[in-house]
C-alpha positions as a printed Julia matrix, in Angstrom:
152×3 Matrix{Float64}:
 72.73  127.72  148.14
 70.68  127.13  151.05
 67.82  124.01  150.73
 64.95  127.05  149.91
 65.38  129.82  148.01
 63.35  132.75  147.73
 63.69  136.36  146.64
 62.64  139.74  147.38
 60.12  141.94  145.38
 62.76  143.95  143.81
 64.16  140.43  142.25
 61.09  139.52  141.58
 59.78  142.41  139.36
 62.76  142.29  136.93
 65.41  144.41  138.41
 65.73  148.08  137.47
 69.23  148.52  137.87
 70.95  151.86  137.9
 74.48  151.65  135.93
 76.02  155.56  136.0
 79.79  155.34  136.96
 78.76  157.72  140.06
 77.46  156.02  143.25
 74.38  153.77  143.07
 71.99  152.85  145.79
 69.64  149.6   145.24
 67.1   148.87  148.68
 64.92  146.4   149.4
 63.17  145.1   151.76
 61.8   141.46  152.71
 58.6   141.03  155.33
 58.52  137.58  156.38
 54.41  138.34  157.08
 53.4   139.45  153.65
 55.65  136.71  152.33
 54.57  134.09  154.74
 57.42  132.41  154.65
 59.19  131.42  158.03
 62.49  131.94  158.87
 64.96  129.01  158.85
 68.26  127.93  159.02
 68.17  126.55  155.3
 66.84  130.07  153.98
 68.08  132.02  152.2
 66.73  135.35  150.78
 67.3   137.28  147.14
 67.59  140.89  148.19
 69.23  142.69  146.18
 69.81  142.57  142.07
 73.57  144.57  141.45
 74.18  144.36  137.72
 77.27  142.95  135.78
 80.09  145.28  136.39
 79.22  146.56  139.63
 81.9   147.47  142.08
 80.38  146.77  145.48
 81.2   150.19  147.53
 79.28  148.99  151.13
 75.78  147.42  152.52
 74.15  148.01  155.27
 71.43  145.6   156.38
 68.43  146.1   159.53
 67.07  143.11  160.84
 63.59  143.69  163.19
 62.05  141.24  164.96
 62.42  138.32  167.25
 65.41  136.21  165.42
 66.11  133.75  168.22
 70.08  132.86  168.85
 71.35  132.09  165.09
 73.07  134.26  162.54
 73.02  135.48  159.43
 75.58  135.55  156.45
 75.8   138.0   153.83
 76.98  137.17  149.99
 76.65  136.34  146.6
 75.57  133.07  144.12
 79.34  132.45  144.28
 80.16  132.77  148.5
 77.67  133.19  150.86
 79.85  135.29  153.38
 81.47  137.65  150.55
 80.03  140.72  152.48
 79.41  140.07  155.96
 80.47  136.74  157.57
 78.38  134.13  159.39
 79.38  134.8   162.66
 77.02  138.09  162.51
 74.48  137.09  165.68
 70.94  137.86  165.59
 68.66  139.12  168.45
 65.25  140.57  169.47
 64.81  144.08  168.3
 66.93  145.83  165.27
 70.22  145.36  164.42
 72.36  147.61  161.73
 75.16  145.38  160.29
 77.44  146.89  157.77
 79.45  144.93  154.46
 82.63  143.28  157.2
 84.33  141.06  155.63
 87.54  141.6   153.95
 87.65  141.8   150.32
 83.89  142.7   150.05
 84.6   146.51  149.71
 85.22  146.97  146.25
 83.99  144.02  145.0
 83.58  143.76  141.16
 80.69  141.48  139.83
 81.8   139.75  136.68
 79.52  137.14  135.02
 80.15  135.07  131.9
 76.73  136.44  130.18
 77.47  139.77  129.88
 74.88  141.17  128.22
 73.17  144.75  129.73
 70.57  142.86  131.88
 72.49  140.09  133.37
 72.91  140.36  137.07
 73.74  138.67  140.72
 71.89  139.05  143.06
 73.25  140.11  147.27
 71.43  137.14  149.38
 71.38  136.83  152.96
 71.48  133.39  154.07
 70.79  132.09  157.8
 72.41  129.63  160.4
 72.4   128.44  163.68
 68.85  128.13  165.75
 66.99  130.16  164.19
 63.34  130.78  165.65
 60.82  129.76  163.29
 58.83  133.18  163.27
 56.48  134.86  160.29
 57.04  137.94  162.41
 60.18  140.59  161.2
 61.99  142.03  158.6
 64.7   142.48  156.96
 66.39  145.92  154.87
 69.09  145.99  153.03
 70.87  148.79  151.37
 73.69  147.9   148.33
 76.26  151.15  147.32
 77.97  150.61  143.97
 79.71  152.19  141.43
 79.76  150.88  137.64
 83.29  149.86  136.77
 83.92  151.65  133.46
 86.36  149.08  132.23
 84.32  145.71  133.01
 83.29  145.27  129.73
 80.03  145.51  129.98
């Protein structure tokens, strides 16, 4: 995990997590203004809560803003590239980036507590030379399905 942590609003409020076998959809969204917290390259960001048993169908993410020449990583608590690797570049204006890394599609979360409200959460996590900006944003969009046989 990256040297500071922090985590979206939808972490943040205790995560309402949908959990019907169909397809799920969990957004968020992280200002860096109304969070005032600058991006970094030891930062990484709690977006999205998925709950225990979630099969990970795709992500999309949006970046806006003025990022500077680094890059971005998309993953879990347990790898932070599970989704979309590192070597996804960031520049000035938006960028769409969708889940690209092999073995991310289809993805099942499995935790030890396995109770009905334990959960991961998707975190982006940044590298390279980042510009230090309060300005930008970042969305994120996490499709799932429950996995009727995880146990949960």
């Amino acid at each position: 995990m990256a040297a500071i942590t922090v985590s979206s609003t939808l972490v943040n409020n205790g995560p309402v997590m949908a959990r019907y076998t169909a397809l799920n959809v969990a957004r968020a969204v992280y200002d860096f203004k109304s969070f005032g917290v600058s991006t970094s390259t030891s930062l990484c960001i709690q977006m999205v809560p998925v709950p225990n048993g979630a099969r990970i169908m795709d992500m999309w993410i949006l970046t806006s803003g003025s990022w500077g020449a680094g890059s971005f990583s998309v993953g879990d608590s347990s790898s932070t590239a599970r989704f979309v690797t590192a070597a996804t570049s960031l520049s000035t204006g938006a960028l769409v980036t969708r889940l690209t890394a092999p073995g991310g599609a289809g993805y099942l979360v499995s935790l030890t507590a396995s109770d009905i409200n334990s959960f991961d959460t998707i975190d982006v996590t940044f590298a390279g030379a980042i510009t230090s900006t309060l300005t930008g944003s970042l969305q994120m969009a996490v499709y799932y399905t429950m996995d009727p046989n995880a146990g949960v």
